[in-house]
N, CA, C and O atoms as CSV, one atom per row, in Angstrom:
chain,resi,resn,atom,element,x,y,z
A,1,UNK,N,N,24.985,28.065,-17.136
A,1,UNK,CA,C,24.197,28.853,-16.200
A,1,UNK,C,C,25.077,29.381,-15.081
A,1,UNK,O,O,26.206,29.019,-14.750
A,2,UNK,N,N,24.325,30.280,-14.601
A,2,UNK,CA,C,25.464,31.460,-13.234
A,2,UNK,C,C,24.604,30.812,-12.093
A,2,UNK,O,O,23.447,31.146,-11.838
A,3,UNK,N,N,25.383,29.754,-11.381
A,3,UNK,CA,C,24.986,29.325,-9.992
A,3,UNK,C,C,24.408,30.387,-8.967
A,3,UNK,O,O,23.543,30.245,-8.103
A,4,UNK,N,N,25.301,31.711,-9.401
A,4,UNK,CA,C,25.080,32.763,-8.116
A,4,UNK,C,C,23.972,33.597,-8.199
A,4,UNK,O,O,23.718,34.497,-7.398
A,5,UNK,N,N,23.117,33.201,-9.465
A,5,UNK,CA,C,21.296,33.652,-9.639
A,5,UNK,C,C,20.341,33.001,-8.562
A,5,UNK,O,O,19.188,33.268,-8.223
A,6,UNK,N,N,21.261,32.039,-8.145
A,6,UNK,CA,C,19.749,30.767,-7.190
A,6,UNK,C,C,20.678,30.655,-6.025
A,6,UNK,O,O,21.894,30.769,-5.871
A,7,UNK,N,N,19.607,30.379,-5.230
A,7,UNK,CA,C,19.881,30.801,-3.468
A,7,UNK,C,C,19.113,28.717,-3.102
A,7,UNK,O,O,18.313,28.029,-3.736
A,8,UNK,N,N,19.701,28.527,-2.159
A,8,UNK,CA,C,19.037,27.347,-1.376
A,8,UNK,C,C,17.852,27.327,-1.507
A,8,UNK,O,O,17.406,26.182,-1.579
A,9,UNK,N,N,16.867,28.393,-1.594
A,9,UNK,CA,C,15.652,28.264,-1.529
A,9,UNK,C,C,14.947,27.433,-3.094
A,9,UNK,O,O,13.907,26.775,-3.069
A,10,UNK,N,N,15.608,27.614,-4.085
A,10,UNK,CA,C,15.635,27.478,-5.266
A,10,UNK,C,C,16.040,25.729,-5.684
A,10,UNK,O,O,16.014,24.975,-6.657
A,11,UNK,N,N,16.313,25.726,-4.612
A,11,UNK,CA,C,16.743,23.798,-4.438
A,11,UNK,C,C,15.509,23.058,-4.659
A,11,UNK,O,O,14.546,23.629,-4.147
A,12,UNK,N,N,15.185,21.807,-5.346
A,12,UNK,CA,C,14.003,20.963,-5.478
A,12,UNK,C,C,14.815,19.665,-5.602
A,12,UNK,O,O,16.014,19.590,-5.870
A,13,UNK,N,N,13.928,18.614,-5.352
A,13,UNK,CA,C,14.046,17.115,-5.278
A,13,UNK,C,C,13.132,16.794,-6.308
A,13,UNK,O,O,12.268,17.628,-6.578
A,14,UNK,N,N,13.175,15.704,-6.942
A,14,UNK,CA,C,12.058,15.650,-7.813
A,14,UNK,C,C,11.257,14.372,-6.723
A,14,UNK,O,O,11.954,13.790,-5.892
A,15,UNK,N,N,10.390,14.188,-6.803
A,15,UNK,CA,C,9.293,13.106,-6.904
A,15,UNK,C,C,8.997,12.179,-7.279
A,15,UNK,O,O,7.767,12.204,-7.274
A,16,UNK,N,N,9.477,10.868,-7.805
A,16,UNK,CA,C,9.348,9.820,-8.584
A,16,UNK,C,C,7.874,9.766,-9.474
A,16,UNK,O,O,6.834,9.730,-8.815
A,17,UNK,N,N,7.822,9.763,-10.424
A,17,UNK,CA,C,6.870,10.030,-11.782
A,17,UNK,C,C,7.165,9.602,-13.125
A,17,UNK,O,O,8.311,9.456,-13.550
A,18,UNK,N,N,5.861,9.356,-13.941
A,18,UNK,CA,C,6.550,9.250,-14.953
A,18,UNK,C,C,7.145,10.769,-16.081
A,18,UNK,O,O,7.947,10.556,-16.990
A,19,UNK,N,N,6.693,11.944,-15.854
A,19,UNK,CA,C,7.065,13.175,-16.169
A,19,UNK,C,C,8.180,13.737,-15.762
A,19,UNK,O,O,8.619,14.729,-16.344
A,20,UNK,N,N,8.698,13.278,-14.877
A,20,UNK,CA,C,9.896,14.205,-13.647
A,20,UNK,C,C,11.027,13.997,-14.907
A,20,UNK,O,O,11.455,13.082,-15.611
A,21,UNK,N,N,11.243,15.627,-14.698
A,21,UNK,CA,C,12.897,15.208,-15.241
A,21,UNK,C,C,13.954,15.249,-14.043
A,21,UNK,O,O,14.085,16.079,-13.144
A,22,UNK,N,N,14.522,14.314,-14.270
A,22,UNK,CA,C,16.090,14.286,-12.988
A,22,UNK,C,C,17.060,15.074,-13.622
A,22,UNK,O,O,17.060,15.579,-14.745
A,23,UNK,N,N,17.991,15.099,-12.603
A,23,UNK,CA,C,19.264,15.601,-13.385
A,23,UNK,C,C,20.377,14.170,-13.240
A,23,UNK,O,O,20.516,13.180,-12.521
A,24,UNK,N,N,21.112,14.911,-14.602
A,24,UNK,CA,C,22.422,13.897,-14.672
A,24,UNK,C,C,23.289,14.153,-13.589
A,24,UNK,O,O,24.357,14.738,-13.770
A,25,UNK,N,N,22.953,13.800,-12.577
A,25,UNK,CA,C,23.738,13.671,-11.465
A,25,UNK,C,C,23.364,12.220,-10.557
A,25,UNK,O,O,22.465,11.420,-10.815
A,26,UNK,N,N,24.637,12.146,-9.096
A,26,UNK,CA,C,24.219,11.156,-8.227
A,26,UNK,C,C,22.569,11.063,-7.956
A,26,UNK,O,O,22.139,9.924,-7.773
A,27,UNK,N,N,21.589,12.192,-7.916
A,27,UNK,CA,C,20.415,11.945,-7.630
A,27,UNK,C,C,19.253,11.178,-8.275
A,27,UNK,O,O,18.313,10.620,-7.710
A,28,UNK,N,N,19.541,11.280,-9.665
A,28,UNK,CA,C,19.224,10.453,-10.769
A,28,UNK,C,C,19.661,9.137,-10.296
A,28,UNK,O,O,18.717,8.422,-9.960
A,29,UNK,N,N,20.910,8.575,-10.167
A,29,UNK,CA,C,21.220,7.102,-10.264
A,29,UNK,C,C,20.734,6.644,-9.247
A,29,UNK,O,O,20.346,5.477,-9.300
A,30,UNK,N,N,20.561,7.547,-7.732
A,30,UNK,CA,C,20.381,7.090,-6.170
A,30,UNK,C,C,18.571,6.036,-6.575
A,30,UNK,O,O,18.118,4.892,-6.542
A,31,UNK,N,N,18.088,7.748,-6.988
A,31,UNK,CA,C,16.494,7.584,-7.239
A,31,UNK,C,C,16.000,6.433,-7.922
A,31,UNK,O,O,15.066,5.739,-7.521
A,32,UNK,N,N,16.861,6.198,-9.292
A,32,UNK,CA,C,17.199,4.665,-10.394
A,32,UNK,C,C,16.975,3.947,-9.400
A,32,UNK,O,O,15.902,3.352,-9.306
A,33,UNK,N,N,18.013,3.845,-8.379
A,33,UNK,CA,C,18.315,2.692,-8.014
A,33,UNK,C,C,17.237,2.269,-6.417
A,33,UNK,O,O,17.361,1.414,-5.540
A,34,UNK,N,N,16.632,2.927,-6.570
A,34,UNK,CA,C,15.651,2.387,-5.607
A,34,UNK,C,C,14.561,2.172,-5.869
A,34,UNK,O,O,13.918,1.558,-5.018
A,35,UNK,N,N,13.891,2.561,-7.106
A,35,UNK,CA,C,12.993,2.221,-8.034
A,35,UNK,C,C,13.501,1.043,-8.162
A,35,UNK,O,O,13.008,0.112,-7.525
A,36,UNK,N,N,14.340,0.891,-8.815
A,36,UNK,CA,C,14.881,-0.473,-9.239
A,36,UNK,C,C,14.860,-1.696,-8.373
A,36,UNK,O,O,14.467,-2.747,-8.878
A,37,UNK,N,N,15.315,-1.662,-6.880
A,37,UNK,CA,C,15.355,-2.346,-6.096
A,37,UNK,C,C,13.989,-2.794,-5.500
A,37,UNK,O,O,13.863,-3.792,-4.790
A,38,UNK,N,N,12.607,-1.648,-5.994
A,38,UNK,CA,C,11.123,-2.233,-6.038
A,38,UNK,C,C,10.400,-2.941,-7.271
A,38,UNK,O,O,9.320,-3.501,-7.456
A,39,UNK,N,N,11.739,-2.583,-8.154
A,39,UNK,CA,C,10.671,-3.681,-9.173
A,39,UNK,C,C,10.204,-2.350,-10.251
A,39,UNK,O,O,9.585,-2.510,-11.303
A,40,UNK,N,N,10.462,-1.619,-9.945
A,40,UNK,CA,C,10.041,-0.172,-10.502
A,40,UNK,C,C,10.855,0.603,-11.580
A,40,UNK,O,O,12.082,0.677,-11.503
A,41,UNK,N,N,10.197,1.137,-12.514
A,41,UNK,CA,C,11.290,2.545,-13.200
A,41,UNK,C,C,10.323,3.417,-13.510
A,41,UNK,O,O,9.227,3.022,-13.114
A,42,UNK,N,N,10.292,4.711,-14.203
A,42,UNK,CA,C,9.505,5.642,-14.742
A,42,UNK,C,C,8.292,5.430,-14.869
A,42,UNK,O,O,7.344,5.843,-14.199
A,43,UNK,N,N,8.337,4.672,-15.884
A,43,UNK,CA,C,6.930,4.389,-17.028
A,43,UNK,C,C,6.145,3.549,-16.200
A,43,UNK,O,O,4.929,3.650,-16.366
A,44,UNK,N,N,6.712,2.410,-14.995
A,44,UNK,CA,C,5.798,1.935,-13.787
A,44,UNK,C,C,4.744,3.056,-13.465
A,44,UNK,O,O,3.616,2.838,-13.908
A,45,UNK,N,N,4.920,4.131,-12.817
A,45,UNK,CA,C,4.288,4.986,-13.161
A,45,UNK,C,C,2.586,5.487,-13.660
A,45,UNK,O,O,1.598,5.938,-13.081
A,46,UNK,N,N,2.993,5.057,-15.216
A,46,UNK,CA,C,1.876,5.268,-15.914
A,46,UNK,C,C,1.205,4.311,-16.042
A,46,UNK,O,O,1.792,3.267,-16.326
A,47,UNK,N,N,-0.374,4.285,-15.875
A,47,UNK,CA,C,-1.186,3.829,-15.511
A,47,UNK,C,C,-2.380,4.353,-16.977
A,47,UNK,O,O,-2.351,5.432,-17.568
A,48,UNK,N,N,-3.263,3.261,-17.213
A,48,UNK,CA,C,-4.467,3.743,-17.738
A,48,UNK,C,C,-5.683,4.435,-17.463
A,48,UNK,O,O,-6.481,5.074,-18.149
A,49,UNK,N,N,-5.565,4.029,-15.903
A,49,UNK,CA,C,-6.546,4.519,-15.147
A,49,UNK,C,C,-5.859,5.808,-14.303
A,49,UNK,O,O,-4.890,5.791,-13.544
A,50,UNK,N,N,-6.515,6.666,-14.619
A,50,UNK,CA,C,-5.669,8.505,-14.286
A,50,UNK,C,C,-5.861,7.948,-12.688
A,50,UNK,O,O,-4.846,8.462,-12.220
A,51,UNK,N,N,-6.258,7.500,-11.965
A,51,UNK,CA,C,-6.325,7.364,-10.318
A,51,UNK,C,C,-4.797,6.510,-10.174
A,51,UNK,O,O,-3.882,7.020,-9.527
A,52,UNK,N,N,-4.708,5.742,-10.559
A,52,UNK,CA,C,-3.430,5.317,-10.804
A,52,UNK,C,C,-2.402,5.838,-10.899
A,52,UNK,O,O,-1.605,5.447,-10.046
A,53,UNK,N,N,-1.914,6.800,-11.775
A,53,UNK,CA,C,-1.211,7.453,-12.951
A,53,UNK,C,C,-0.540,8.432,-11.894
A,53,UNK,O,O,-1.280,9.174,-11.248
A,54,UNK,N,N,1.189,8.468,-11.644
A,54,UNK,CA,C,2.035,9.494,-10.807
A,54,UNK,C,C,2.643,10.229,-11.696
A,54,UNK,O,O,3.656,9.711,-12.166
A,55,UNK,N,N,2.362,11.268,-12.085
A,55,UNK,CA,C,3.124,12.088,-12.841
A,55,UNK,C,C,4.368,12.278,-12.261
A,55,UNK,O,O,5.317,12.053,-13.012
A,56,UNK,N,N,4.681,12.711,-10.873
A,56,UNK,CA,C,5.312,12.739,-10.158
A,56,UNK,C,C,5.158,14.732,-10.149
A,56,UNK,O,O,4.299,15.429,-10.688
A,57,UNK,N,N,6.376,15.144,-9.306
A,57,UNK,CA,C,6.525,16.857,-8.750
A,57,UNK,C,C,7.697,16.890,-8.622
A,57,UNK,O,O,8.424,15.959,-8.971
A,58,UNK,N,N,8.202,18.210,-7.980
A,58,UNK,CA,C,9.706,18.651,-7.499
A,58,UNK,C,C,8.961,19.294,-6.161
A,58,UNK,O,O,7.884,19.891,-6.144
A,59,UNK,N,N,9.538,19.102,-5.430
A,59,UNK,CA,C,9.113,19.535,-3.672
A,59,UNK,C,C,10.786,20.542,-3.543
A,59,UNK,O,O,11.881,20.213,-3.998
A,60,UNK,N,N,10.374,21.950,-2.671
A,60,UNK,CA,C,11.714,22.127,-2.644
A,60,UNK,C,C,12.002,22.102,-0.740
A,60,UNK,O,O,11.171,22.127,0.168
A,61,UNK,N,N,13.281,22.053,-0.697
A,61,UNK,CA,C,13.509,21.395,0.519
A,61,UNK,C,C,13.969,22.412,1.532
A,61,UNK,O,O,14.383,22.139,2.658
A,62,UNK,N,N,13.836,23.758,0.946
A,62,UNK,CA,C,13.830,24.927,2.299
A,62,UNK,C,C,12.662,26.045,1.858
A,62,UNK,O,O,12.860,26.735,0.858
A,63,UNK,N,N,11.355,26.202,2.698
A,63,UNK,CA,C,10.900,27.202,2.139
A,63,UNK,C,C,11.258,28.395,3.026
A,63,UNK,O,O,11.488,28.381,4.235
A,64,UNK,N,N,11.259,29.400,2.207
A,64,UNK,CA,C,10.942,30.796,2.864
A,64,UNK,C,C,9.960,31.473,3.387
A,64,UNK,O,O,9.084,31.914,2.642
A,65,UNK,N,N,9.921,31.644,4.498
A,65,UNK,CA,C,8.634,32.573,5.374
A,65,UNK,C,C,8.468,33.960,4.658
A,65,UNK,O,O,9.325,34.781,4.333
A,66,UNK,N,N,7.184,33.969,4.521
A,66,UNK,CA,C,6.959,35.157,4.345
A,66,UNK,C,C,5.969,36.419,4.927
A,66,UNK,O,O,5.399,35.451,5.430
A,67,UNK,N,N,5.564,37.053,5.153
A,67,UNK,CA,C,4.720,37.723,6.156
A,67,UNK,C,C,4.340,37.040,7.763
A,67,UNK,O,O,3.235,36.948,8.297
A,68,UNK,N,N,5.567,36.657,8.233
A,68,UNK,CA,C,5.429,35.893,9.442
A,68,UNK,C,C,5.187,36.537,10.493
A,68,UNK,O,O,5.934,37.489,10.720
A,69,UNK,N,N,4.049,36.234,11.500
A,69,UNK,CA,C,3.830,36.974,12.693
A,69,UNK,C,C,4.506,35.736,13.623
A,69,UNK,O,O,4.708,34.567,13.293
A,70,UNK,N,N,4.775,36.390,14.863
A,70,UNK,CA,C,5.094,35.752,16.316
A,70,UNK,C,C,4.790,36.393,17.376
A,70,UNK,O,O,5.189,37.557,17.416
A,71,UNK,N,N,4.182,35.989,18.294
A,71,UNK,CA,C,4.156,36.041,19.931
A,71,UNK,C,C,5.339,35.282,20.793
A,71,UNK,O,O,5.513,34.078,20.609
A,72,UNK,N,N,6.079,35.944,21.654
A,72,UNK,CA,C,7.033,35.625,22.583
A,72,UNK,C,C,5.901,35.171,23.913
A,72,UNK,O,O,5.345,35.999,24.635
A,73,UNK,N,N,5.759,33.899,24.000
A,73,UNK,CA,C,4.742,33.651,25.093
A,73,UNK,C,C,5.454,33.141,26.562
A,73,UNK,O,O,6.681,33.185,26.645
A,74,UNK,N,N,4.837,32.773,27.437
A,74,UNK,CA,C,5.890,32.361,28.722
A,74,UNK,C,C,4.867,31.733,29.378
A,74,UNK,O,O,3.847,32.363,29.659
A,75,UNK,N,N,5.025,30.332,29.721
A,75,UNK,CA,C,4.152,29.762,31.014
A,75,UNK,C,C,4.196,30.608,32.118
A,75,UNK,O,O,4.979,31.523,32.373
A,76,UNK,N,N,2.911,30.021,32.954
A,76,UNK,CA,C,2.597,31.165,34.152
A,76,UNK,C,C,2.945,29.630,34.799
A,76,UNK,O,O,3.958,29.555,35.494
A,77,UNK,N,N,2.298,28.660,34.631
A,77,UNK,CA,C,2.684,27.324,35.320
A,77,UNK,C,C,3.333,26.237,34.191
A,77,UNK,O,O,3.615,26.453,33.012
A,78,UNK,N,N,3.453,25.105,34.905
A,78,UNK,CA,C,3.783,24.068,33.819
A,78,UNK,C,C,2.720,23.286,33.235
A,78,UNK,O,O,3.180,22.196,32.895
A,79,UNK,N,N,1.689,23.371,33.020
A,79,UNK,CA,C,0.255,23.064,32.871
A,79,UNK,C,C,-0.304,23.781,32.027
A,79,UNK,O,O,-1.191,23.359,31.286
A,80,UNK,N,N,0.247,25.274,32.017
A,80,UNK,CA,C,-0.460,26.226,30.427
A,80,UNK,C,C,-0.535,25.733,29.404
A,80,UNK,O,O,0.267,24.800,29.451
A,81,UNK,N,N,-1.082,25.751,28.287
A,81,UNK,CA,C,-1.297,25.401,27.253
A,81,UNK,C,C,-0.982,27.253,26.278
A,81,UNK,O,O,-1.403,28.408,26.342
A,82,UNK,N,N,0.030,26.413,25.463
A,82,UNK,CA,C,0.856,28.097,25.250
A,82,UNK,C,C,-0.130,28.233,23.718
A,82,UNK,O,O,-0.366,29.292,23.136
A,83,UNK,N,N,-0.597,26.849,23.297
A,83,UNK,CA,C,-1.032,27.399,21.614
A,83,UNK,C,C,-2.291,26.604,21.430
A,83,UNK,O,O,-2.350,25.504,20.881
A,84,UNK,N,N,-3.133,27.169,21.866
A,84,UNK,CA,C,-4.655,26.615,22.039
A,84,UNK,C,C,-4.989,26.020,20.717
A,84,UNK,O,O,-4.694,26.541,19.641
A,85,UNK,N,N,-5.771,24.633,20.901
A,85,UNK,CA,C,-5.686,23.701,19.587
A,85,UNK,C,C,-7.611,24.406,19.255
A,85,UNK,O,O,-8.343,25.145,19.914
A,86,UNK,N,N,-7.735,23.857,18.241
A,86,UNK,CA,C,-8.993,23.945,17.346
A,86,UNK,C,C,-10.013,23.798,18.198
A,86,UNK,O,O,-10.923,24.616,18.063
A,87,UNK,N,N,-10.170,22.642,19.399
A,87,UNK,CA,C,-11.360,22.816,19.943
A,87,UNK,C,C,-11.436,24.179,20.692
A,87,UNK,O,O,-12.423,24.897,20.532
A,88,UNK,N,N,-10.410,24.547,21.507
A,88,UNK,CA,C,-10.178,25.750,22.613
A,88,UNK,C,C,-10.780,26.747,21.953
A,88,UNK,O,O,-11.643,27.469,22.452
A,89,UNK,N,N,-10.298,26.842,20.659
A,89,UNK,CA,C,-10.818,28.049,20.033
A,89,UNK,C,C,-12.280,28.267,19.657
A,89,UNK,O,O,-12.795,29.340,19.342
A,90,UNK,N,N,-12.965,26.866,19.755
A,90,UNK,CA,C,-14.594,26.911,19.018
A,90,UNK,C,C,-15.185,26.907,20.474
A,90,UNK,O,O,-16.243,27.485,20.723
A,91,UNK,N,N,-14.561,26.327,21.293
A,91,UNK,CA,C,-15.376,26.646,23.033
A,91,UNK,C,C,-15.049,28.032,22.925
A,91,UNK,O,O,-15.837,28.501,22.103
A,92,UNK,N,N,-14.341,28.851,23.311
A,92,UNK,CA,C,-14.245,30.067,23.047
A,92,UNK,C,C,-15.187,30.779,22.502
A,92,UNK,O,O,-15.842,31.582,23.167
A,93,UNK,N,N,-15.380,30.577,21.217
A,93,UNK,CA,C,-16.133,30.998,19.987
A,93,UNK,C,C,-17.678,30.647,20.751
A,93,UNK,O,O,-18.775,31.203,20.698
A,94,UNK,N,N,-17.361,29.911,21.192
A,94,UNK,CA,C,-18.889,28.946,21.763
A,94,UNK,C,C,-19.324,29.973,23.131
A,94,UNK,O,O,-20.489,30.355,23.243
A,95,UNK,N,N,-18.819,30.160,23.611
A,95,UNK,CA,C,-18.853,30.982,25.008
A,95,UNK,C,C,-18.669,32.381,24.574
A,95,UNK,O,O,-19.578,33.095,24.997
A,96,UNK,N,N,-17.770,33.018,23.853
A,96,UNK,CA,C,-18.131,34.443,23.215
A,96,UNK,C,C,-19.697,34.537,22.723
A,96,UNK,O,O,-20.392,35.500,23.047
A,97,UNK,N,N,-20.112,33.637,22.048
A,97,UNK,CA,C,-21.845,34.060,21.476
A,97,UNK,C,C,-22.394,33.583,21.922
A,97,UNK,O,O,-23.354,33.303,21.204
A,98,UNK,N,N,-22.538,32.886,23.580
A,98,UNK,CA,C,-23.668,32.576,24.633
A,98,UNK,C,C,-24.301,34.022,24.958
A,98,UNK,O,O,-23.510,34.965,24.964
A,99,UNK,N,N,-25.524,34.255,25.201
A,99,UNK,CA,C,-26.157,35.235,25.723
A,99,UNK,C,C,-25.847,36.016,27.231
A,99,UNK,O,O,-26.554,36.955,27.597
């Protein structure tokens, strides 16, 4: 394979599972070996009962933004609240449709 097709973004970790494929590399033996040190390998894993049962994933470890908005904001004091949480916004919401 041509390394210079895939960018950082293209990077994944796997997930401990019983499905995951690793690669033959240090990450494979690291991952082994800490499974191992719980008593654990793969097929630990699999379970009869699907609530149980970790297939496991690949997570990748830089994502890319995409359609990103931003505001450049600035305290007026040290007391502003620059990114109004969930309630602010439903008082708001709450006080916009008072009569």
């Amino acid at each position: 394979e041509d390394p210079t097709q895939y960018s950082v973004v293209d990077v994944v970790l796997p997930l401990p599972g019983f499905s995951v494929k690793f690669p033959e590399n240090e990450t494979k033996t690291i991952m082994m070996d800490l499974l191992k040190k719980d008593g654990l390998d793969l097929e630990s894993f699999r379970k009869k009962s699907k609530d149980y049962c970790l297939h496991g994933d690949y997570r990748h470890i830089i994502a890319k933004g995409k359609d990103v908005c931003w505001d450049l904001v600035k305290y007026k004091t040290n007391e502003d609240c620059l990114i109004p949480s969930q309630l602010d916004r439903l008082n708001k919401s709450a006080i916009d449709q008072s009569p």
